[in-house]
RONUKE-293505 format. One line per 2 residues: number of its first residue (from 0); their letters; for each residue x, y, z of C-alpha. Coordinates in Angstrom, 1 decimal. Layout:
<nodes>
NUM = A = X,Y,Z | ... $
</nodes>
This chain:
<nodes>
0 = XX = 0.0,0.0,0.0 | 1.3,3.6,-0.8 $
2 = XX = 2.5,5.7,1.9 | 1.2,9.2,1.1 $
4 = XX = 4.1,10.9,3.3 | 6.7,8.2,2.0 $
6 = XX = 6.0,9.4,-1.7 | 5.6,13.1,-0.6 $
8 = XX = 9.0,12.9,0.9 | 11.0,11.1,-2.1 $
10 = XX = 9.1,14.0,-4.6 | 10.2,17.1,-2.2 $
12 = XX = 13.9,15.5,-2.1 | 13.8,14.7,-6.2 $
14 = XX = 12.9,18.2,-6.4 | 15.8,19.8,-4.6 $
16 = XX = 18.0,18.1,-6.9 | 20.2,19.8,-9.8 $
18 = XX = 17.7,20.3,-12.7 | 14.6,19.1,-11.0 $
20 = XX = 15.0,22.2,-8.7 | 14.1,24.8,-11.9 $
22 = XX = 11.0,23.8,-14.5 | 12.1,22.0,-17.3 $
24 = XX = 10.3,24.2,-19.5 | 10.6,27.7,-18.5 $
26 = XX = 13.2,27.7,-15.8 | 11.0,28.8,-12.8 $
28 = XX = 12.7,28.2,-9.5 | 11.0,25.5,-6.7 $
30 = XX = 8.3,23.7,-9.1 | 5.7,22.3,-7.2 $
32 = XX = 4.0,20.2,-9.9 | 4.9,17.0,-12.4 $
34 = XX = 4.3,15.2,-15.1 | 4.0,11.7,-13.9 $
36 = XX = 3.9,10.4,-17.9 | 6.8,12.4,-18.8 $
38 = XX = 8.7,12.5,-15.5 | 9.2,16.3,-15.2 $
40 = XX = 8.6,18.6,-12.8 | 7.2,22.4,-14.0 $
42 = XX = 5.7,25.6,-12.0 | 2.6,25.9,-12.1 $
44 = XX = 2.0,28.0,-15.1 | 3.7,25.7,-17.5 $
46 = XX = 1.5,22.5,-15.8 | -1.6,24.6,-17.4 $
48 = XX = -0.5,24.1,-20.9 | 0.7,20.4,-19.9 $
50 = XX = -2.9,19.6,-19.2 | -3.9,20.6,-22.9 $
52 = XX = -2.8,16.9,-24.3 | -3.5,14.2,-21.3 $
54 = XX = -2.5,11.4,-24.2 | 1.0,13.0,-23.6 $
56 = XX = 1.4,14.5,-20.4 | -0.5,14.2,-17.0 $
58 = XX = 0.0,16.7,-14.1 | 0.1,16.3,-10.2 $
60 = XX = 0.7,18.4,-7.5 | 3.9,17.1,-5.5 $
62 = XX = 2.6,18.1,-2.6 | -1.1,18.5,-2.6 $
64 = XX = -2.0,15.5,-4.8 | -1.9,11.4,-4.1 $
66 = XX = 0.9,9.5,-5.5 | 0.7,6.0,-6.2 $
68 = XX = 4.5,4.2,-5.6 | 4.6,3.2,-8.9 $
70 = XX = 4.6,6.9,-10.3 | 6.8,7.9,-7.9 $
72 = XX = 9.1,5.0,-8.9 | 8.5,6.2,-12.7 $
74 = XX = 9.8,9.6,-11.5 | 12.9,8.3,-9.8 $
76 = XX = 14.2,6.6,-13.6 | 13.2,10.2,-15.5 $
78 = XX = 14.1,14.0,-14.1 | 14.3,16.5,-15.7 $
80 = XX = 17.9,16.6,-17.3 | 17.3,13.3,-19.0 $
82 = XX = 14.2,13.9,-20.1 | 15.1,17.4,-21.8 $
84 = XX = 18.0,15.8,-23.0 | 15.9,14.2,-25.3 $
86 = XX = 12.9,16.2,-25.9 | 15.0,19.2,-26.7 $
88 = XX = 18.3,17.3,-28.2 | 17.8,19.1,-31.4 $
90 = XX = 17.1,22.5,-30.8 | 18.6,24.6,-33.1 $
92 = XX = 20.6,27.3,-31.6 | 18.6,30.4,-32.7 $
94 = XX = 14.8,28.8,-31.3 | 13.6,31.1,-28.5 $
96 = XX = 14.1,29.3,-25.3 | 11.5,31.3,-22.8 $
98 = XX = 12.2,31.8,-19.8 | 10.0,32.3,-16.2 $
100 = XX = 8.8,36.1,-16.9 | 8.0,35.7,-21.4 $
102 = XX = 4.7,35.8,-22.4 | 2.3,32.9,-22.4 $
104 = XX = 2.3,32.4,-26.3 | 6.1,31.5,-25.8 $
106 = XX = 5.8,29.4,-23.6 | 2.6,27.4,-24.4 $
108 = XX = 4.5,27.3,-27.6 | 7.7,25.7,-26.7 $
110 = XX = 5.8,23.1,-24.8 | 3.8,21.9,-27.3 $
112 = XX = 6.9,21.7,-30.0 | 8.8,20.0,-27.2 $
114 = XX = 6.1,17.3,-26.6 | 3.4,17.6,-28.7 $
116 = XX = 4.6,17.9,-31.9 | 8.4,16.3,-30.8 $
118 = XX = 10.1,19.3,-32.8 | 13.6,18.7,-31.5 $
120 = XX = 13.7,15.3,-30.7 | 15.4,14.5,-34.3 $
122 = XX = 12.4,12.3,-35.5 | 10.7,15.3,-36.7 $
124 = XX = 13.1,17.8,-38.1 | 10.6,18.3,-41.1 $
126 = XX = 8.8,20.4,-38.7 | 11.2,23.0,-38.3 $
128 = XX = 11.4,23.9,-41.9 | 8.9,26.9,-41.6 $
130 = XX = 11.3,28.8,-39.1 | 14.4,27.2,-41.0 $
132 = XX = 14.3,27.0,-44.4 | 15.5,30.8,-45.0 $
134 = XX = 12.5,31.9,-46.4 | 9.3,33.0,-44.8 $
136 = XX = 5.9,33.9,-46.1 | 2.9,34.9,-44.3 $
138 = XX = 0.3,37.1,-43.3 | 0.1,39.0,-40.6 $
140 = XX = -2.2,41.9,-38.9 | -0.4,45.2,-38.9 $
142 = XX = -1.3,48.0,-37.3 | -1.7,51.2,-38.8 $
144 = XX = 1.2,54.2,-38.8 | -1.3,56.8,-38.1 $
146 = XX = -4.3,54.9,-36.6 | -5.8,51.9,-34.5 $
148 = XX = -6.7,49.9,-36.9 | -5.2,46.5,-37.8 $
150 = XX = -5.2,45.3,-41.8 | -4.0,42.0,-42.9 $
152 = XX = -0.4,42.5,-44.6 | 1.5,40.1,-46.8 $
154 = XX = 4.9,39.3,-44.8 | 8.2,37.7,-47.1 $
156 = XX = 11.4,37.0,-45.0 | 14.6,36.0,-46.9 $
158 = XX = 17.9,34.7,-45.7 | 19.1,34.9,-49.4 $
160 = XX = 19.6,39.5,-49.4 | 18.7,39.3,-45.2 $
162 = XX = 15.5,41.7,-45.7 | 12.4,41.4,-43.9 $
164 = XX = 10.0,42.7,-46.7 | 5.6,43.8,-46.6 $
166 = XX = 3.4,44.4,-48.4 | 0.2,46.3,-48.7 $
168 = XX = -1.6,44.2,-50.9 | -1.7,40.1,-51.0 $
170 = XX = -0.6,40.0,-54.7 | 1.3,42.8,-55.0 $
172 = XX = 5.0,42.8,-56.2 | 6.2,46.2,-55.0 $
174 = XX = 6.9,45.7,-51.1 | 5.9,49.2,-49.0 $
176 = XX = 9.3,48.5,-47.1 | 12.3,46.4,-47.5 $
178 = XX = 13.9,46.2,-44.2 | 17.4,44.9,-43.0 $
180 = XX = 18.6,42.5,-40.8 | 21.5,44.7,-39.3 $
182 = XX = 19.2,46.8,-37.3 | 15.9,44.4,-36.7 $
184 = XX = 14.8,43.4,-33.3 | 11.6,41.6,-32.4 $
186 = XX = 10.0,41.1,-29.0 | 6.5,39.7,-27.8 $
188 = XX = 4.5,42.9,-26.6 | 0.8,41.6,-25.8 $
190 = XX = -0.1,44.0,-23.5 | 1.0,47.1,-25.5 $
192 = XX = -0.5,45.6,-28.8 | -4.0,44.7,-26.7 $
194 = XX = -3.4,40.9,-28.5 | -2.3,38.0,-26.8 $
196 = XX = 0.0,37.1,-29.6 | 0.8,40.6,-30.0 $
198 = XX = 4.6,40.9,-31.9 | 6.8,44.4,-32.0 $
200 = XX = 9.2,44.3,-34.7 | 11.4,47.3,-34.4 $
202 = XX = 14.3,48.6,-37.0 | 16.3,51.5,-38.4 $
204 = XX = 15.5,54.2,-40.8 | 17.6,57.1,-41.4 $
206 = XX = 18.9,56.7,-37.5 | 15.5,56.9,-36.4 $
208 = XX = 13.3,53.6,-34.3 | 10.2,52.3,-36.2 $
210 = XX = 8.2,50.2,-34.7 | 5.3,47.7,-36.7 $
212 = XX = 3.1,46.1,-34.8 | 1.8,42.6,-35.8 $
214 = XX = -0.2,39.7,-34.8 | -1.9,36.4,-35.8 $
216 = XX = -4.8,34.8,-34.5 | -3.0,31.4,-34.4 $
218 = XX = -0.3,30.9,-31.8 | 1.8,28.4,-33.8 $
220 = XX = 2.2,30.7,-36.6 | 3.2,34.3,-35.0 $
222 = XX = 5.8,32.1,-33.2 | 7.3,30.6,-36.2 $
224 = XX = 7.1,33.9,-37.5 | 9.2,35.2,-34.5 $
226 = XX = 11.8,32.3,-34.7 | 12.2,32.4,-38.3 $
228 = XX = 13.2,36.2,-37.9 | 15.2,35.2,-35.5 $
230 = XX = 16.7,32.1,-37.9 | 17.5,35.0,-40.4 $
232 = XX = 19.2,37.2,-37.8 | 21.9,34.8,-36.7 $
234 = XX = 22.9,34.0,-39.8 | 23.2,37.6,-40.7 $
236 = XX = 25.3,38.0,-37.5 | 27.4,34.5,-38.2 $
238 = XX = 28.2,36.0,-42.1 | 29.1,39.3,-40.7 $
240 = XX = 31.3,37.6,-37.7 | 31.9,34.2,-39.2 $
242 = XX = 34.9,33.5,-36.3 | 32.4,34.1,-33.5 $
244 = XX = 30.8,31.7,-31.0 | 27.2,30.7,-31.4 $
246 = XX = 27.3,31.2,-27.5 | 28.1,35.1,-28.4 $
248 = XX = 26.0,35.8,-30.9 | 23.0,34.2,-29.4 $
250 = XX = 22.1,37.3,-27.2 | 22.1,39.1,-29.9 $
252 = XX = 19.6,38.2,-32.2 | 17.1,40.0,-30.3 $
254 = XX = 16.9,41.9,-27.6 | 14.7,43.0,-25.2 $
256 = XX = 14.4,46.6,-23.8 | 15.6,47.0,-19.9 $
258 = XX = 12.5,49.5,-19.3 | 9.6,50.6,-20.7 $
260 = XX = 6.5,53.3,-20.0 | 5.5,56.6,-19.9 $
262 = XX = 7.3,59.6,-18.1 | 6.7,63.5,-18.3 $
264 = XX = 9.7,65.2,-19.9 | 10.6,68.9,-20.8 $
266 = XX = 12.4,70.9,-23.2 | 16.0,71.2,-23.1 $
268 = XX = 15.7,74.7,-21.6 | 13.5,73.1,-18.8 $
270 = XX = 11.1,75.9,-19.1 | 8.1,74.5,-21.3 $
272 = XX = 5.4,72.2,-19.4 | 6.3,68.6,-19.1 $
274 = XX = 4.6,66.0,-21.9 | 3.7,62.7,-21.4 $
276 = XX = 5.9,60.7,-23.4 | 6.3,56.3,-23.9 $
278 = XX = 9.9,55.4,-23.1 | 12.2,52.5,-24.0 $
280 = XX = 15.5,51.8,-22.5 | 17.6,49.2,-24.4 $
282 = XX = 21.3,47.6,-23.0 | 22.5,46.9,-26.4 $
284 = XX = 22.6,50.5,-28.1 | 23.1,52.5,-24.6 $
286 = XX = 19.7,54.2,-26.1 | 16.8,55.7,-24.9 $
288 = XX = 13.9,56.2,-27.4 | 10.7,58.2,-26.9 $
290 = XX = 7.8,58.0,-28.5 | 4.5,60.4,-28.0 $
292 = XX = 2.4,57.0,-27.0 | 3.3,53.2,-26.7 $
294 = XX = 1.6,52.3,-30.1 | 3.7,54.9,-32.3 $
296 = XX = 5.8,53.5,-35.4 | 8.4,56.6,-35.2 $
298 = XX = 10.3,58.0,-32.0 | 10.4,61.4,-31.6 $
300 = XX = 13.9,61.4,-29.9 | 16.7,59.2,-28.1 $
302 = XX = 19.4,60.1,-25.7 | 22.3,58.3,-25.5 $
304 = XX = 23.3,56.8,-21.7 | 27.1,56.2,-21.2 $
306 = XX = 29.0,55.4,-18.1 | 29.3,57.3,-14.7 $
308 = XX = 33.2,57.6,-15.8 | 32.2,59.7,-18.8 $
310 = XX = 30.2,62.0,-16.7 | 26.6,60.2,-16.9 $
312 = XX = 24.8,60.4,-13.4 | 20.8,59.7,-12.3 $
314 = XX = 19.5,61.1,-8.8 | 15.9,61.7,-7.4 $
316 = XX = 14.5,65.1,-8.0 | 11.7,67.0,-6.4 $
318 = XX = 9.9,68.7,-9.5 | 9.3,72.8,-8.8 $
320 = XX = 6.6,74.9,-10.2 | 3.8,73.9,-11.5 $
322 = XX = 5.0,72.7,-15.2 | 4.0,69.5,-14.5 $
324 = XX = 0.7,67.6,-14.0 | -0.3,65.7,-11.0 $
326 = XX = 2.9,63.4,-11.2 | 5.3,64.0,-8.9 $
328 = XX = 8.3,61.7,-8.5 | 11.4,62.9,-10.3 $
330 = XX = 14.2,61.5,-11.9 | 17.3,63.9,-13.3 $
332 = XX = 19.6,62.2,-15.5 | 23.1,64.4,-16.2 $
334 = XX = 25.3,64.1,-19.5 | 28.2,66.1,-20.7 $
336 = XX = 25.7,67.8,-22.6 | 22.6,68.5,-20.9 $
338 = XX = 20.5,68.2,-17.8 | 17.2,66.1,-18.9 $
340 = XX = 14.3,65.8,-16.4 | 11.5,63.5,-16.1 $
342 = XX = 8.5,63.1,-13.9 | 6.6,59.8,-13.1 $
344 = XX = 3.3,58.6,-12.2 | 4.1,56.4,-8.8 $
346 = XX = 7.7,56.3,-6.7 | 8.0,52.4,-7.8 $
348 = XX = 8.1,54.0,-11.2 | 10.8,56.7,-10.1 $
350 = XX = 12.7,53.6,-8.2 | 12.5,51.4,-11.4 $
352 = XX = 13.9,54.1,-14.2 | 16.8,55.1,-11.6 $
354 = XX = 17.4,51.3,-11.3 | 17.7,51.0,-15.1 $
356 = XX = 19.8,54.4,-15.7 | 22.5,52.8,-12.7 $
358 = XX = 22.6,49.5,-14.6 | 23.6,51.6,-18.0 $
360 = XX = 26.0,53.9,-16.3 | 27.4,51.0,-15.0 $
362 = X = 28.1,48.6,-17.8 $
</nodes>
């Protein structure tokens, strides 16, 4: 007969182990659930999109739930290092490997090409040919440059001239923009683009940040989308760098921004009323772009953040006058050049963007 505390004992000990103690899915520390027909344990998030295919994987709680001794024996021959080892054996080194904080179209994603559809396990390698191949076709929802609606646009990603090409019409031949690799980044923004599959695909023109924003009703699909961009990007990065590790250029495909949201700013002579403006902060350019609202394809501006040693420095400020609105928690940023200030809405705000300026100046 199974002894409940017996088996609860064995699972909390398995679990403090090296690679049972993270999910084997998206990293999360301390999961407190399994699959007892795969032999994982996962957090509690990625169990939800385990208990999508029962005929694959079946969920427990380790410490809430009964378990029989022969599942816990079943548990004791798997873990999660050899069962990844196999499930993910063939990943190829661009795919997007989410992690505790992405979005849930990642992540439901990853687990269903990991188990579901066996993606990387070498038997199916057919499967990866719409991310792989070099060439991409598809359409996507775009939104509008000077309004809220969404229209469908024609999508056409080649690895041959390393372009990411759209167009306005299905059939047409004449693309409305041919952009490059070099500069393209591409991150999941759901709640800024109101879609749960919501995609920002950001690039340079003329030195300037334009955003497109893009979805598609199918989950599959805007995440083969976003892998085979990213496909296309390392081996743009590999032909420019050919010597370089796969390990280095891997962070670099794309890139997400340290900070984001809005903050009042002024004028450069400090004097004019403070504007509510969207701000991005990114590591990888030292940049910080702003935008008049979350949703717009063209910054207005950017100001470049170097180190503390070059004469970069962030502090609290208490805003004077009456400039500004009803937000009151101030942030000064110093450069050789200028004095910039900005107000925002709540002090966890103010505490974040100083946070994020000290990580720049320090880097």
């Amino acid at each position: 007969m199974a002894s409940p505390e017996r088996n609860k004992k064995i699972l909390l000990d398995m679990v403090k182990q090296p690679s049972n103690d993270h999910c084997a899915d998206c990293g999360a520390p301390e999961p407190d659930w399994a699959s007892y027909k795969l032999g994982v344990f996962v957090c509690v998030n990625c169990s939800g999109t385990h208990r999508d295919f029962p005929a694959i994987s079946q969920i427990k709680s380790i410490r809430l739930d009964f378990w029989d001794d022969s599942l816990v024996e079943f548990m004791k021959t798997r873990g999660n290092a050899a069962v990844n080892a196999f499930y993910e054996k063939c990943v190829p080194p661009f795919y997007y490997r989410p992690q505790e904080k992405d979005c849930v179209v990642l992540k439901d994603q990853w687990i269903r090409a990991k188990y579901e559809r066996r993606e990387f396990t070498g038997e199916n390698n057919s499967l990866q040919q719409v991310y792989s191949s070099g060439l991409y076709e598809g359409i996507l929802w775009k939104k509008g440059k000077d309004n809220k609606q969404f229209l469908k646009r024609r999508f056409l990603l080649s690895e041959t001239d390393f372009t990411l090409r759209y167009f306005t019409k299905e059939d047409s031949k004449k693309p409305k923009a041919v952009i490059s690799m070099k500069d393209l980044n591409a991150v999941f923004q759901p709640e800024k683009i109101g879609h749960a599959h919501g995609l920002q695909i950001s690039y340079l023109e003329e030195e300037q940040t334009r955003n497109l924003f893009v979805y598609h009703d199918n989950s599959q699909e805007i995440v083969s989308c976003f892998n085979a961009i990213r496909a296309t990007r390392f081996a743009y990065l590999k032909k420019v760098d050919p010597n370089a590790r796969e390990c280095d250029l891997v962070p670099l495909i794309t890139r997400s921004s340290i900070k984001e949201g809005y903050m009042e700013k002024t004028g450069p002579t400090q004097w004019e009323t403070f504007k509510k403006r969207w701000f991005v902060l990114n590591l990888t350019d030292r940049k910080m772009s702003y935008f008049k609202t979350s949703l717009d394809a063209l910054e207005l501006g950017a100001v470049f953040i170097g180190t503390e040693v070059h004469g970069y420095s962030v502090r609290e400020v208490q805003p004077k006058g009456n400039r500004s609105g009803r937000w009151r928690f101030g942030v000064t940023l110093e450069t050789p050049d200028r004095q910039f200030v900005f107000l925002c809405d709540q002090e966890q705000d103010q505490r974040e963007w100083i946070e994020a300026f000290k990580l720049l100046r320090q880097t």
